[in-house]
PDB file of the backbone (N, CA, C, O) and the ligand in Angstrom, with CONECT records:
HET     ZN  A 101       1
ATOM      1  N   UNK A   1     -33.758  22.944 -29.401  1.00  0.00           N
ATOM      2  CA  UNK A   1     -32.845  23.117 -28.277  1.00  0.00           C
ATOM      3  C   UNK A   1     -31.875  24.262 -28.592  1.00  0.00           C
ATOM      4  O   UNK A   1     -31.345  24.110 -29.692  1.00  0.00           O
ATOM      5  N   UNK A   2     -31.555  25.193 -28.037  1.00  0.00           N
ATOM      6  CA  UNK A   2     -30.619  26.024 -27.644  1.00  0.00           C
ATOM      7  C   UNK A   2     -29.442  25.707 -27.837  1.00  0.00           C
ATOM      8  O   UNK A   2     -29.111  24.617 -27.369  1.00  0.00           O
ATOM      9  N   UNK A   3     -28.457  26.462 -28.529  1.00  0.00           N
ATOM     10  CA  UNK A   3     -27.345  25.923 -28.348  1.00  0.00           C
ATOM     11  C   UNK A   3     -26.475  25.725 -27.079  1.00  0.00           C
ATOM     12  O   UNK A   3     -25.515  24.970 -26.921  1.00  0.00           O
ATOM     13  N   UNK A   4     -27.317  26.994 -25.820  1.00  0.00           N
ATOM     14  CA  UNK A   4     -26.405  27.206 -24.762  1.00  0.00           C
ATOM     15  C   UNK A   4     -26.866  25.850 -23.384  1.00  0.00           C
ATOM     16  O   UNK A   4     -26.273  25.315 -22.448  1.00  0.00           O
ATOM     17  N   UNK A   5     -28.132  25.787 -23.948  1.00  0.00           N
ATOM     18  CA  UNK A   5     -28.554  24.423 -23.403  1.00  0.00           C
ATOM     19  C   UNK A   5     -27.457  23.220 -23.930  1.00  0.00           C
ATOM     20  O   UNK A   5     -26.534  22.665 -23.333  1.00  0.00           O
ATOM     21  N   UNK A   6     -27.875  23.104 -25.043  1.00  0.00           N
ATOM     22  CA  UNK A   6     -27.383  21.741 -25.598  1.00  0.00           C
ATOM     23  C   UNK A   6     -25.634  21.791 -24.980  1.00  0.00           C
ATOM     24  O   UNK A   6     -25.121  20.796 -24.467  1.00  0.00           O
ATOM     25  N   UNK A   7     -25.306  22.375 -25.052  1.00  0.00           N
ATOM     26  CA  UNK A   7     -23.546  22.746 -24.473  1.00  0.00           C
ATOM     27  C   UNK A   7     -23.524  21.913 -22.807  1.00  0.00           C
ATOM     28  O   UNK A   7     -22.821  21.034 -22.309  1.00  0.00           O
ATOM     29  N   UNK A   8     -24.874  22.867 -22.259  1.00  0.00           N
ATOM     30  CA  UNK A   8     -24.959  22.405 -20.843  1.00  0.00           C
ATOM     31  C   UNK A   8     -25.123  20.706 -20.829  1.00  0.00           C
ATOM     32  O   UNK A   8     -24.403  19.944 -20.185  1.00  0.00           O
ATOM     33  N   UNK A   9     -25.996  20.407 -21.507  1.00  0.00           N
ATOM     34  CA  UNK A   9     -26.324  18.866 -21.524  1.00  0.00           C
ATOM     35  C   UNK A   9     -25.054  17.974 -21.721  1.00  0.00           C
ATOM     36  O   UNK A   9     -24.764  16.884 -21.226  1.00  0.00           O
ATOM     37  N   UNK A  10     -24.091  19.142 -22.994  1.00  0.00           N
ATOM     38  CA  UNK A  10     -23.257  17.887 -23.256  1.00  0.00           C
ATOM     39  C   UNK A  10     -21.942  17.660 -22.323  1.00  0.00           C
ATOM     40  O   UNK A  10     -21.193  16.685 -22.377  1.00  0.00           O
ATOM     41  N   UNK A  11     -21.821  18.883 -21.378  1.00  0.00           N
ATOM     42  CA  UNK A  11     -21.254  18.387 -20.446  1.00  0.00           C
ATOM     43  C   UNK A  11     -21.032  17.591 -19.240  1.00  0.00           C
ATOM     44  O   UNK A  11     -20.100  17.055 -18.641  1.00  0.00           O
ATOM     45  N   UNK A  12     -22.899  17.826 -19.104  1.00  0.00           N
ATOM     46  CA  UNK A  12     -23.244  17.114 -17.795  1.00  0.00           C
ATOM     47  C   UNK A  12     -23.159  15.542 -18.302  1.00  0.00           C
ATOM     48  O   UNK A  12     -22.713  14.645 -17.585  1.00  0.00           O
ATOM     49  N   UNK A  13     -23.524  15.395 -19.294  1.00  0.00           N
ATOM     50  CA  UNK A  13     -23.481  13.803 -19.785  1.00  0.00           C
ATOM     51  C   UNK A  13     -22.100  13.251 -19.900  1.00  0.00           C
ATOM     52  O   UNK A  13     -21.974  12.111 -19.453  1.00  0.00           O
ATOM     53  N   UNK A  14     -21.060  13.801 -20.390  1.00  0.00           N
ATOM     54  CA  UNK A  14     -19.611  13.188 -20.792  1.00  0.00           C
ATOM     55  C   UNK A  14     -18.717  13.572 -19.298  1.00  0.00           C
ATOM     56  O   UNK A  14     -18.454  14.693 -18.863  1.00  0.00           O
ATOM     57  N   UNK A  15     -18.461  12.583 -18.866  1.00  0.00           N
ATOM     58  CA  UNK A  15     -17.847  12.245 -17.998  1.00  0.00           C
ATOM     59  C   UNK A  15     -16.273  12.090 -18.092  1.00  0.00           C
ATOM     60  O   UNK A  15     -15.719  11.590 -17.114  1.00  0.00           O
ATOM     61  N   UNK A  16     -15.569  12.437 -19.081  1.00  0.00           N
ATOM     62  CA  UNK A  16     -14.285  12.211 -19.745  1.00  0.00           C
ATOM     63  C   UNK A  16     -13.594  12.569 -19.198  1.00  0.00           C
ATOM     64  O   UNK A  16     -12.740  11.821 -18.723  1.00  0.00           O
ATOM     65  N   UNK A  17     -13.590  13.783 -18.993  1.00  0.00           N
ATOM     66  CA  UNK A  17     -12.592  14.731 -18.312  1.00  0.00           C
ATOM     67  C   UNK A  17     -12.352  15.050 -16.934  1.00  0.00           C
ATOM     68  O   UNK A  17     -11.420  15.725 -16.496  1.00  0.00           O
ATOM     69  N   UNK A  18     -13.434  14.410 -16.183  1.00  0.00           N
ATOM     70  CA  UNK A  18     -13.766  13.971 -14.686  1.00  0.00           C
ATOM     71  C   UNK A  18     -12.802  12.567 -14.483  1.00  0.00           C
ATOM     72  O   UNK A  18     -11.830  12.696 -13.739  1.00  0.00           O
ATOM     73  N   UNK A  19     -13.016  11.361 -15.057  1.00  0.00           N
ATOM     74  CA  UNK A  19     -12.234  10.110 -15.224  1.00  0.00           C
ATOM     75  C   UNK A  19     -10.948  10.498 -15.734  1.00  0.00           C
ATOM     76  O   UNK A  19     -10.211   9.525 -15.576  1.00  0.00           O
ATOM     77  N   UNK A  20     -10.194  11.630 -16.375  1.00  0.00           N
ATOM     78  CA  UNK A  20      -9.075  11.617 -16.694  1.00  0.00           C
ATOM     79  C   UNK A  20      -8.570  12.383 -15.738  1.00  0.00           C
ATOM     80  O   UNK A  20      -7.386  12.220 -15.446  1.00  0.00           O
ATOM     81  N   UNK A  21      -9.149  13.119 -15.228  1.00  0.00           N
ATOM     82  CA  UNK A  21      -8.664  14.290 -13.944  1.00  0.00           C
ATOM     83  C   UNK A  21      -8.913  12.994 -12.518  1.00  0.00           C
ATOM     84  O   UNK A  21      -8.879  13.427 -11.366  1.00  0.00           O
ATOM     85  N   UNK A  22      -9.087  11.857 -12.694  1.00  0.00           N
ATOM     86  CA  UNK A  22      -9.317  10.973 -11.337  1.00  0.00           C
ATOM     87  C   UNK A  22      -8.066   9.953 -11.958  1.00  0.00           C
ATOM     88  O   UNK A  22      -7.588   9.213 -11.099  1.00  0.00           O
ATOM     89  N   UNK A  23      -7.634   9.857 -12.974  1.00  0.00           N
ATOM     90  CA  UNK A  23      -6.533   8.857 -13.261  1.00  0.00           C
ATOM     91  C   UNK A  23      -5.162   9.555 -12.878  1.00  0.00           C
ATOM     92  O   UNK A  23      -4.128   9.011 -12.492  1.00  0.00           O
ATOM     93  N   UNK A  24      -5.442  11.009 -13.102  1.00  0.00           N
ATOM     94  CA  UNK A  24      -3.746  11.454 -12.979  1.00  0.00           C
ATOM     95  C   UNK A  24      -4.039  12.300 -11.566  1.00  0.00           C
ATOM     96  O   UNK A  24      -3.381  13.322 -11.372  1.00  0.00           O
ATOM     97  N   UNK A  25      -4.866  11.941 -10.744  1.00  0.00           N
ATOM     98  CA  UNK A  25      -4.857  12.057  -8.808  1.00  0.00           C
ATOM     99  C   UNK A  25      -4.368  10.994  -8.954  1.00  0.00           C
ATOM    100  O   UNK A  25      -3.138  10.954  -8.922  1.00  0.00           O
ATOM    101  N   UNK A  26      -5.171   9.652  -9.181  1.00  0.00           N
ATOM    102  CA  UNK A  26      -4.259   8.342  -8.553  1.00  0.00           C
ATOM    103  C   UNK A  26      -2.608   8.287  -9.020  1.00  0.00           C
ATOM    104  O   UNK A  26      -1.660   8.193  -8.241  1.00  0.00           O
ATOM    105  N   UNK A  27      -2.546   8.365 -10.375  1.00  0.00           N
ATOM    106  CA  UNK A  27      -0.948   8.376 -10.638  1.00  0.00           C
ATOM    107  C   UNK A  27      -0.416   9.305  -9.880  1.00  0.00           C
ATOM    108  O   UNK A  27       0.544   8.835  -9.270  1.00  0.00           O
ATOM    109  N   UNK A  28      -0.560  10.152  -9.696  1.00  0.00           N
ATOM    110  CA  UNK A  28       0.023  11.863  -8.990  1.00  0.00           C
ATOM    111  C   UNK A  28       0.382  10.999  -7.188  1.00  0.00           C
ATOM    112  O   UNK A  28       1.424  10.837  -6.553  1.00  0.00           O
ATOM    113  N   UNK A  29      -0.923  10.670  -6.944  1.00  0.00           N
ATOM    114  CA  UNK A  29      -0.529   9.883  -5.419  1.00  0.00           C
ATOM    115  C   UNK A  29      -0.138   8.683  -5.212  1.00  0.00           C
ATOM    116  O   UNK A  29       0.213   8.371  -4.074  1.00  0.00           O
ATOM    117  N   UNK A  30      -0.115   7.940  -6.041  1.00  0.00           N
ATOM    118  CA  UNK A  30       1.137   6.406  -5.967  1.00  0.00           C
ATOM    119  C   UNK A  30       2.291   7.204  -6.389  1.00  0.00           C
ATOM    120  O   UNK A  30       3.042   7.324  -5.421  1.00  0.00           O
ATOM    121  N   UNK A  31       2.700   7.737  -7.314  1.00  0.00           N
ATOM    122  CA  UNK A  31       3.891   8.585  -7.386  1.00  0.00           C
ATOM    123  C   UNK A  31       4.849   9.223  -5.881  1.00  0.00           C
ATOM    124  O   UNK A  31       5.990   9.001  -5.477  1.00  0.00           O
ATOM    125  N   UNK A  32       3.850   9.981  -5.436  1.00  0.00           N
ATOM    126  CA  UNK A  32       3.613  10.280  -3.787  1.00  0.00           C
ATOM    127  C   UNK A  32       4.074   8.981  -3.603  1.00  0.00           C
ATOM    128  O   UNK A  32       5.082   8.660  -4.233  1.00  0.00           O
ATOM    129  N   UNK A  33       3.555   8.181  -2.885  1.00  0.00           N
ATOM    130  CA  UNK A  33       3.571   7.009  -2.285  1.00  0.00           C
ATOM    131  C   UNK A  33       5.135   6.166  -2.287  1.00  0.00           C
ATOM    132  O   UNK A  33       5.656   5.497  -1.394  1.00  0.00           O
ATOM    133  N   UNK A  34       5.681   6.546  -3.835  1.00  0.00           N
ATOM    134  CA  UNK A  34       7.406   5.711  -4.202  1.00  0.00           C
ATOM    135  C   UNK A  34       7.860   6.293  -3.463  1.00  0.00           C
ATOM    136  O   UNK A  34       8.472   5.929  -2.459  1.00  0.00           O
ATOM    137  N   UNK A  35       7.508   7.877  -4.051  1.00  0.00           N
ATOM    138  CA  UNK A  35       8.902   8.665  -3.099  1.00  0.00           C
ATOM    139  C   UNK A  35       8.844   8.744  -2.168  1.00  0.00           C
ATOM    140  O   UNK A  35       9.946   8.492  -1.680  1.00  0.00           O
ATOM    141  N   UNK A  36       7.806   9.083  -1.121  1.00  0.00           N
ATOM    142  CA  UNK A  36       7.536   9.341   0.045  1.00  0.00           C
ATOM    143  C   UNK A  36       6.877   7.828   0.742  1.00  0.00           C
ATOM    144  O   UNK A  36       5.725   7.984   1.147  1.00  0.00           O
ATOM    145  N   UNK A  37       7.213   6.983   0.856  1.00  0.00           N
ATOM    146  CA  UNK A  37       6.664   6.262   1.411  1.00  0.00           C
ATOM    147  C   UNK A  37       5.687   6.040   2.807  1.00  0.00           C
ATOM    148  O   UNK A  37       4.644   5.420   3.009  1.00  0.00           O
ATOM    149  N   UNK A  38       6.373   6.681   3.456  1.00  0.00           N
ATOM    150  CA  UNK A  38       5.881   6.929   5.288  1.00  0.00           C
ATOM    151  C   UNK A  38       5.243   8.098   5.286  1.00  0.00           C
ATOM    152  O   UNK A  38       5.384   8.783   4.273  1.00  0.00           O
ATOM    153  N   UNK A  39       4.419   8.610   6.359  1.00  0.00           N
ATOM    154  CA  UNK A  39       3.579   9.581   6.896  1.00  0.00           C
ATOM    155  C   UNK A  39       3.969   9.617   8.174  1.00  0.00           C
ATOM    156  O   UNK A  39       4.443   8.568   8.610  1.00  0.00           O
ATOM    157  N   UNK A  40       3.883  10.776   9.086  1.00  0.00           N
ATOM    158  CA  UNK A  40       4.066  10.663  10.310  1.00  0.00           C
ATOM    159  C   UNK A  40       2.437  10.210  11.262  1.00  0.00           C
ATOM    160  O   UNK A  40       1.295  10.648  11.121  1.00  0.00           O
ATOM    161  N   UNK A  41       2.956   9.256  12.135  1.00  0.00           N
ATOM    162  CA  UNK A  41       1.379   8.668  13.016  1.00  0.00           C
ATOM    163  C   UNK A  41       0.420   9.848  13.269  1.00  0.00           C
ATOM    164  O   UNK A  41       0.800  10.561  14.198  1.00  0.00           O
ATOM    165  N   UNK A  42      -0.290  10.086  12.903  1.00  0.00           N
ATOM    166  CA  UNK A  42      -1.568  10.627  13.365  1.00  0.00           C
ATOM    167  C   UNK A  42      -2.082  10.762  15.056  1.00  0.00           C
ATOM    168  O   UNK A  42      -2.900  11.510  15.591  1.00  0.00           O
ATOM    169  N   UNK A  43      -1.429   9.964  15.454  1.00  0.00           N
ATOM    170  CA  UNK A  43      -2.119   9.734  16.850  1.00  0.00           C
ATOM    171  C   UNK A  43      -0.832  10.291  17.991  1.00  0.00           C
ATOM    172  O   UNK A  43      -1.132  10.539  19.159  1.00  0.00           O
ATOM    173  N   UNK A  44       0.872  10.472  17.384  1.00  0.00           N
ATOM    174  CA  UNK A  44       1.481  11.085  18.485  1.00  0.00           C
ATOM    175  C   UNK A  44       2.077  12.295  17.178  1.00  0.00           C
ATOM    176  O   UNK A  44       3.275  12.523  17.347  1.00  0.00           O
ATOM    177  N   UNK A  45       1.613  12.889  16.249  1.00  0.00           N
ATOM    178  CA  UNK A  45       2.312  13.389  15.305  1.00  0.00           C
ATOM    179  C   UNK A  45       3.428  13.691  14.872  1.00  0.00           C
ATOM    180  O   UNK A  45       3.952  14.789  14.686  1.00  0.00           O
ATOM    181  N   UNK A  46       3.934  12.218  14.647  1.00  0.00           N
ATOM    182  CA  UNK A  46       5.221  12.169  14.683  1.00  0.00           C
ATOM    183  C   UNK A  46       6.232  11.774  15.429  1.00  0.00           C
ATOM    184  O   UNK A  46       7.241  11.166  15.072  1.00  0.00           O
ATOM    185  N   UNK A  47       5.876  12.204  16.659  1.00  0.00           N
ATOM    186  CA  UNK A  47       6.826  11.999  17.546  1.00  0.00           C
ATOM    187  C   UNK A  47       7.195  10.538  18.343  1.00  0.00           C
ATOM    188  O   UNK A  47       8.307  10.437  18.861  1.00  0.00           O
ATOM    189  N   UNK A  48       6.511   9.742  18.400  1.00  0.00           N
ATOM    190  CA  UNK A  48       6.532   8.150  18.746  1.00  0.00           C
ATOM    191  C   UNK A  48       6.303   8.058  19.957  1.00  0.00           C
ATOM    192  O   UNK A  48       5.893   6.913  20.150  1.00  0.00           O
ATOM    193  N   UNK A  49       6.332   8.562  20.795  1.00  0.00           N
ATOM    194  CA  UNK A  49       5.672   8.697  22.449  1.00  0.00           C
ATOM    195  C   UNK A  49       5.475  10.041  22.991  1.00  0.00           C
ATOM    196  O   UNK A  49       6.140  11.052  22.764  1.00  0.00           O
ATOM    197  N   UNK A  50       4.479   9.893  23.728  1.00  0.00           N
ATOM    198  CA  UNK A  50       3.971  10.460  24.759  1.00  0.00           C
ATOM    199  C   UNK A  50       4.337  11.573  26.116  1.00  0.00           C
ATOM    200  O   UNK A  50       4.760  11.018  27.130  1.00  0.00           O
ATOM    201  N   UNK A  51       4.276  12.187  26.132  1.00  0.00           N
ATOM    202  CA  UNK A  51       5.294  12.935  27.421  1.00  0.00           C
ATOM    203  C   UNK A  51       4.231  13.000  28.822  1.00  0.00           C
ATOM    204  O   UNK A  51       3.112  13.496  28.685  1.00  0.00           O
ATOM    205  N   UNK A  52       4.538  12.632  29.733  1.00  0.00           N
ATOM    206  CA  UNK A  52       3.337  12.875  30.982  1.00  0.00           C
ATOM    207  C   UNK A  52       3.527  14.404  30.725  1.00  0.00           C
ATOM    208  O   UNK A  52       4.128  15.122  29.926  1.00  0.00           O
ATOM    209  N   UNK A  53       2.592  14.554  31.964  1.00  0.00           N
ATOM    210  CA  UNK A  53       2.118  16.091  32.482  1.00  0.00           C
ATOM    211  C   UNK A  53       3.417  16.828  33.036  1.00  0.00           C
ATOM    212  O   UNK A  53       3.837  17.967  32.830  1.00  0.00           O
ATOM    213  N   UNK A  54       3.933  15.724  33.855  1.00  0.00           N
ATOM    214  CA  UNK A  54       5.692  16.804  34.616  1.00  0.00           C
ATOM    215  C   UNK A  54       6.591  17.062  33.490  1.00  0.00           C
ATOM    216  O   UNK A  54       7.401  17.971  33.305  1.00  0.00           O
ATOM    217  N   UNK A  55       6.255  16.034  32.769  1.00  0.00           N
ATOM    218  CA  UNK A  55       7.538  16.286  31.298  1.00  0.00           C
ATOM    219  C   UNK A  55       8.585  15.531  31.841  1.00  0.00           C
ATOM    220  O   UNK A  55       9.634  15.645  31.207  1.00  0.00           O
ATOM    221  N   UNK A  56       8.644  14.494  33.217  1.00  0.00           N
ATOM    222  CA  UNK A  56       9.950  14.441  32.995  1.00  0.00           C
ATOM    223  C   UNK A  56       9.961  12.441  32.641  1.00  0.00           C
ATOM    224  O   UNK A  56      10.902  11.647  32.649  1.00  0.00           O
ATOM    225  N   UNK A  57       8.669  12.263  32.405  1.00  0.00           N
ATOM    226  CA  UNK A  57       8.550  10.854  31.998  1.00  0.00           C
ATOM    227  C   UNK A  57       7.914  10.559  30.297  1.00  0.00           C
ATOM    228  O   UNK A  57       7.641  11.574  29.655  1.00  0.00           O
ATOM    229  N   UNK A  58       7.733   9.417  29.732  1.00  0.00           N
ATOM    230  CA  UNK A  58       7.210   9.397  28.511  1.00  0.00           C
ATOM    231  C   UNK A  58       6.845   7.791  28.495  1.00  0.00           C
ATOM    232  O   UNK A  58       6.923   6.992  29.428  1.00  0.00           O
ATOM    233  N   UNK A  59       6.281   7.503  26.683  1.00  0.00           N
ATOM    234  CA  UNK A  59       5.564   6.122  26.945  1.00  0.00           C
ATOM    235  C   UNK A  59       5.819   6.384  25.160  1.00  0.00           C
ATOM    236  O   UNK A  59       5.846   7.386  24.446  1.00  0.00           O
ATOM    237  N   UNK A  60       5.995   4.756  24.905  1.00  0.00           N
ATOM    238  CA  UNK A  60       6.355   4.870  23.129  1.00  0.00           C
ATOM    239  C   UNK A  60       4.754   5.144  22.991  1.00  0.00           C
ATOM    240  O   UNK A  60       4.027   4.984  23.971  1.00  0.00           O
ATOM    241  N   UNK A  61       4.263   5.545  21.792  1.00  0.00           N
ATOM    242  CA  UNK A  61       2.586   5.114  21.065  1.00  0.00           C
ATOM    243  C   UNK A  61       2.766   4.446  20.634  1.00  0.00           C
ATOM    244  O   UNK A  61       3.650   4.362  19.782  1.00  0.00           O
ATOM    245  N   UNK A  62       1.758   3.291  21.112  1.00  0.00           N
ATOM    246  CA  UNK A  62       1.220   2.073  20.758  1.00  0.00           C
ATOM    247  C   UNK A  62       1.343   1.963  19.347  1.00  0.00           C
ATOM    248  O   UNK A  62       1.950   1.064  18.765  1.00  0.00           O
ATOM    249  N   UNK A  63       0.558   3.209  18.661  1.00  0.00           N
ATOM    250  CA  UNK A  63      -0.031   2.948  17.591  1.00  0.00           C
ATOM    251  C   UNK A  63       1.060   2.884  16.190  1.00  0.00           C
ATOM    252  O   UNK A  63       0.629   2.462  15.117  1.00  0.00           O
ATOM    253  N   UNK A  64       2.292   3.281  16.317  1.00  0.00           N
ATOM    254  CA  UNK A  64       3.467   3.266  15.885  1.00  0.00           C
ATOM    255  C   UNK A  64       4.525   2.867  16.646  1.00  0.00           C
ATOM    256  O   UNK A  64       5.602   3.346  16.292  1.00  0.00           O
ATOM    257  N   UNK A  65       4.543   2.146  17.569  1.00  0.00           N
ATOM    258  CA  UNK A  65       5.792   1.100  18.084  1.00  0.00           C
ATOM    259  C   UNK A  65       7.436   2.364  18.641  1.00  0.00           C
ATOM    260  O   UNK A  65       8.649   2.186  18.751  1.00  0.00           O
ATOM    261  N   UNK A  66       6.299   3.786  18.876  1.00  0.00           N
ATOM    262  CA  UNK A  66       7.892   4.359  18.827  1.00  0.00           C
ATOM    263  C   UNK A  66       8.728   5.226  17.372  1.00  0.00           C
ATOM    264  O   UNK A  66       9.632   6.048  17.220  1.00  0.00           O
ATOM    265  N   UNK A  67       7.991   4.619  16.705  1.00  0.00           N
ATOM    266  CA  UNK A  67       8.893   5.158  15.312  1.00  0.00           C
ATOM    267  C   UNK A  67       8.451   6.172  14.685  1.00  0.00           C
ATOM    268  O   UNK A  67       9.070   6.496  13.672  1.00  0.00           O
ATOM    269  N   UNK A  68       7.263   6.969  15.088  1.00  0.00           N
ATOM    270  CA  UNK A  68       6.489   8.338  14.615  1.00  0.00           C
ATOM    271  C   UNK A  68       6.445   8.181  13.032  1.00  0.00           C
ATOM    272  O   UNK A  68       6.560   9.192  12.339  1.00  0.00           O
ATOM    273  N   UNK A  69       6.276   6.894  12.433  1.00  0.00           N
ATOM    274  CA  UNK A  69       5.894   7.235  11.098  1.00  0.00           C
ATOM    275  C   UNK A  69       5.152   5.453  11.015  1.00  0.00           C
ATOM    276  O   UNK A  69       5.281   4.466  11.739  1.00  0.00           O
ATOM    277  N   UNK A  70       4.226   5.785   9.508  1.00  0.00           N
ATOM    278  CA  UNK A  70       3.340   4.557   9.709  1.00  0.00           C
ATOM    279  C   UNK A  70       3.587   4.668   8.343  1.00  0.00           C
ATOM    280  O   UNK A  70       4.004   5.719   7.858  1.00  0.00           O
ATOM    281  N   UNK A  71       3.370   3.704   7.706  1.00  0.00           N
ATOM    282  CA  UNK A  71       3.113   3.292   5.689  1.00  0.00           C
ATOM    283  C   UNK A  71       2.254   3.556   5.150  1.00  0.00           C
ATOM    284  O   UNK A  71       1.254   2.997   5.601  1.00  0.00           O
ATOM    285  N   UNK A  72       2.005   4.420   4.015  1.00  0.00           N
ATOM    286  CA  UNK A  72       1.074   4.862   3.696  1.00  0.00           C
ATOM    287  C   UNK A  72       0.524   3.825   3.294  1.00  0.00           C
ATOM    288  O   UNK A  72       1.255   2.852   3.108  1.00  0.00           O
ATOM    289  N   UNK A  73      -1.201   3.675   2.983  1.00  0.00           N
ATOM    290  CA  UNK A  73      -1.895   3.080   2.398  1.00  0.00           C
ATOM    291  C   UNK A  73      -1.542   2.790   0.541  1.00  0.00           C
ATOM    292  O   UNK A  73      -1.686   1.786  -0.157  1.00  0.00           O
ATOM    293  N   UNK A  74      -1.162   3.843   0.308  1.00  0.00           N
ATOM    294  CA  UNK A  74      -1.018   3.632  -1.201  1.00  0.00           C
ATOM    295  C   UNK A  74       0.019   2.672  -1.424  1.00  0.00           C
ATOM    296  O   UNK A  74      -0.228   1.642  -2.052  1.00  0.00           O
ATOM    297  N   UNK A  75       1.267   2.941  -0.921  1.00  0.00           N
ATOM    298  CA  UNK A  75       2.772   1.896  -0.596  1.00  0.00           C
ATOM    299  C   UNK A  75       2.517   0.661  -0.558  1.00  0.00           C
ATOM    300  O   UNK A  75       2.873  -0.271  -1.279  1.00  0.00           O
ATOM    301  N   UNK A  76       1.577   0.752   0.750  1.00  0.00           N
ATOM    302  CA  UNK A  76       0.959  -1.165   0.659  1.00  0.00           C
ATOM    303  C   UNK A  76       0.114  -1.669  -0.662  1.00  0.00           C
ATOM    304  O   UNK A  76       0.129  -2.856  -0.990  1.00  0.00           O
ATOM    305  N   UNK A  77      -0.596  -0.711  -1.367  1.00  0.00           N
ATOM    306  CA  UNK A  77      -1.281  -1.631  -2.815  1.00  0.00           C
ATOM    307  C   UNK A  77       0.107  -1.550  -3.827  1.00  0.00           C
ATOM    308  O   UNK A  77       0.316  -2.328  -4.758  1.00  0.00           O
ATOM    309  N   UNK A  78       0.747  -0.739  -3.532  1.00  0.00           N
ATOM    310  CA  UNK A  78       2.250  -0.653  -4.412  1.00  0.00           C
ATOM    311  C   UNK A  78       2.780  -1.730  -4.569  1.00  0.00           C
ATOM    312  O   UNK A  78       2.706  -2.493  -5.533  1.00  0.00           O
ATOM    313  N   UNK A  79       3.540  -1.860  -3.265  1.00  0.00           N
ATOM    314  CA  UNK A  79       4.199  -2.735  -3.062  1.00  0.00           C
ATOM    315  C   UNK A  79       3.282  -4.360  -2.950  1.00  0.00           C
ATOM    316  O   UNK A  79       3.972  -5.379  -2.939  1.00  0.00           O
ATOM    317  N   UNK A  80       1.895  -4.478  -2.881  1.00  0.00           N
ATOM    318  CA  UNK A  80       1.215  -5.519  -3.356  1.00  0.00           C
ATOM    319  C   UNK A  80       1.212  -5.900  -4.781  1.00  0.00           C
ATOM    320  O   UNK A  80       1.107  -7.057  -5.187  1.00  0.00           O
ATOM    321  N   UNK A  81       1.350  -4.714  -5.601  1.00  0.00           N
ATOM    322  CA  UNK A  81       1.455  -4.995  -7.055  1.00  0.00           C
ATOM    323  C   UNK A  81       2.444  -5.520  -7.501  1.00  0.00           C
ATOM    324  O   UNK A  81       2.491  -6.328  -8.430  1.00  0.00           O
ATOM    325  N   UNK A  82       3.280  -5.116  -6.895  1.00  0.00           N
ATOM    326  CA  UNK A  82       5.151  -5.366  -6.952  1.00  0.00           C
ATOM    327  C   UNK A  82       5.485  -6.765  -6.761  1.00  0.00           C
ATOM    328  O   UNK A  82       6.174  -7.568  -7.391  1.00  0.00           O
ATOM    329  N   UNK A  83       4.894  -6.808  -5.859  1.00  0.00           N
ATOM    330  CA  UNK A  83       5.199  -8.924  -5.718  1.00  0.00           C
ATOM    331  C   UNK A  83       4.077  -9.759  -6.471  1.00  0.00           C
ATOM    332  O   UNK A  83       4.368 -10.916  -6.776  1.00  0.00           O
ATOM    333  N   UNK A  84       2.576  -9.174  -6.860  1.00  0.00           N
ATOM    334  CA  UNK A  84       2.134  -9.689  -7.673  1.00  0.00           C
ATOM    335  C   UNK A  84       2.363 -10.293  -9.465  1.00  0.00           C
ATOM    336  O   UNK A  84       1.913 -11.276 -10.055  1.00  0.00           O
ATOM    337  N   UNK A  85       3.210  -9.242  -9.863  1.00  0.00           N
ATOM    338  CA  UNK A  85       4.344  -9.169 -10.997  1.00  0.00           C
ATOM    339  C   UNK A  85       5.389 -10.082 -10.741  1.00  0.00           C
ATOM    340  O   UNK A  85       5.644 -10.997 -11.524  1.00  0.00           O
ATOM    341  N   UNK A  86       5.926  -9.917  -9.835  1.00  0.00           N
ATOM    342  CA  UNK A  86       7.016 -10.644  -9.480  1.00  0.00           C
ATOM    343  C   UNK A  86       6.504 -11.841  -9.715  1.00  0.00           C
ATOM    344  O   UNK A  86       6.982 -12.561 -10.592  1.00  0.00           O
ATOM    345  N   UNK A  87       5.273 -12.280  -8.824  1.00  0.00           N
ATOM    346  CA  UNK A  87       5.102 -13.586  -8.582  1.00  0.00           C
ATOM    347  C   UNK A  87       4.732 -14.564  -9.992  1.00  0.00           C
ATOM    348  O   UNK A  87       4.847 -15.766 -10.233  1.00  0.00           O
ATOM    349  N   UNK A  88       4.116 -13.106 -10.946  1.00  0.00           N
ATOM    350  CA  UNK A  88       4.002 -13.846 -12.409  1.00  0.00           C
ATOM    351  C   UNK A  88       4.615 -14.223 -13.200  1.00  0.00           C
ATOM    352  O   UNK A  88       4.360 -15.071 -14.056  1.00  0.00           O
ATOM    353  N   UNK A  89       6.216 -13.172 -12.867  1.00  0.00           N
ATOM    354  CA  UNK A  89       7.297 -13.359 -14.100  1.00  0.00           C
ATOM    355  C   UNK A  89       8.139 -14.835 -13.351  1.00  0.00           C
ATOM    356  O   UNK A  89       9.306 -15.129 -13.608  1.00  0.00           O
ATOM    357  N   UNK A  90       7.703 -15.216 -12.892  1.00  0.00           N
ATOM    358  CA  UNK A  90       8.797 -16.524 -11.842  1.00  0.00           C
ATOM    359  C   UNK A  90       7.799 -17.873 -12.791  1.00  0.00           C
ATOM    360  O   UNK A  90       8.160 -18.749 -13.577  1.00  0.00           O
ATOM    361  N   UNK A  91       6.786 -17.576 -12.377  1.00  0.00           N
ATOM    362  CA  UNK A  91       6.327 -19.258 -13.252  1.00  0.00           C
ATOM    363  C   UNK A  91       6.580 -18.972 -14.278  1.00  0.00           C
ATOM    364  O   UNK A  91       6.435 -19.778 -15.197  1.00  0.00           O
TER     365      UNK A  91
HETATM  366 ZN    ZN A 101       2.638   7.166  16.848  1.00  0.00          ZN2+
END
């Protein structure tokens, strides 16, 4: 075998540095997630309702109650972990 082969092989096989570059995305984005908790809704961007066509009426979005921001997904396993701890250090 080649050395420039064998190099190729031994990268494609060790996966190390792929799994350590995927541990510090997740830390990097729960990090995200403390500080920044909220995102703005996707569906009125941000803004929490609707404007008709004349502009001179509007309607909250459903999909955020009005408040143009929703919880991120990460926040909720956060804050699931958070009371899971909690719930251990109590018994
Ligand atoms: Zn919305």
């Amino acid at each position: 075998m080649t050395p420039l082969l064998a190099a190729a092989s031994h990268t494609a096989t060790n996966p190390g540095p792929l799994i350590l570059l995927g541990i510090l995305a997740a830390a990097g984005y729960m990090l995200h997630c403390v500080i920044w908790p909220y995102r703005a809704c996707p569906k009125c961007r941000g803004a929490g309702r609707f404007l008709a066509p004349s502009g001179r009426a509007w309607r909250y979005c459903n999909r955020c109650s009005g408040r143009g921001a929703q919880l991120r997904t990460g926040r909720r396993i956060w804050t699931h972990i958070k009371n899971t701890d909690r719930n251990r250090r109590d018994k």
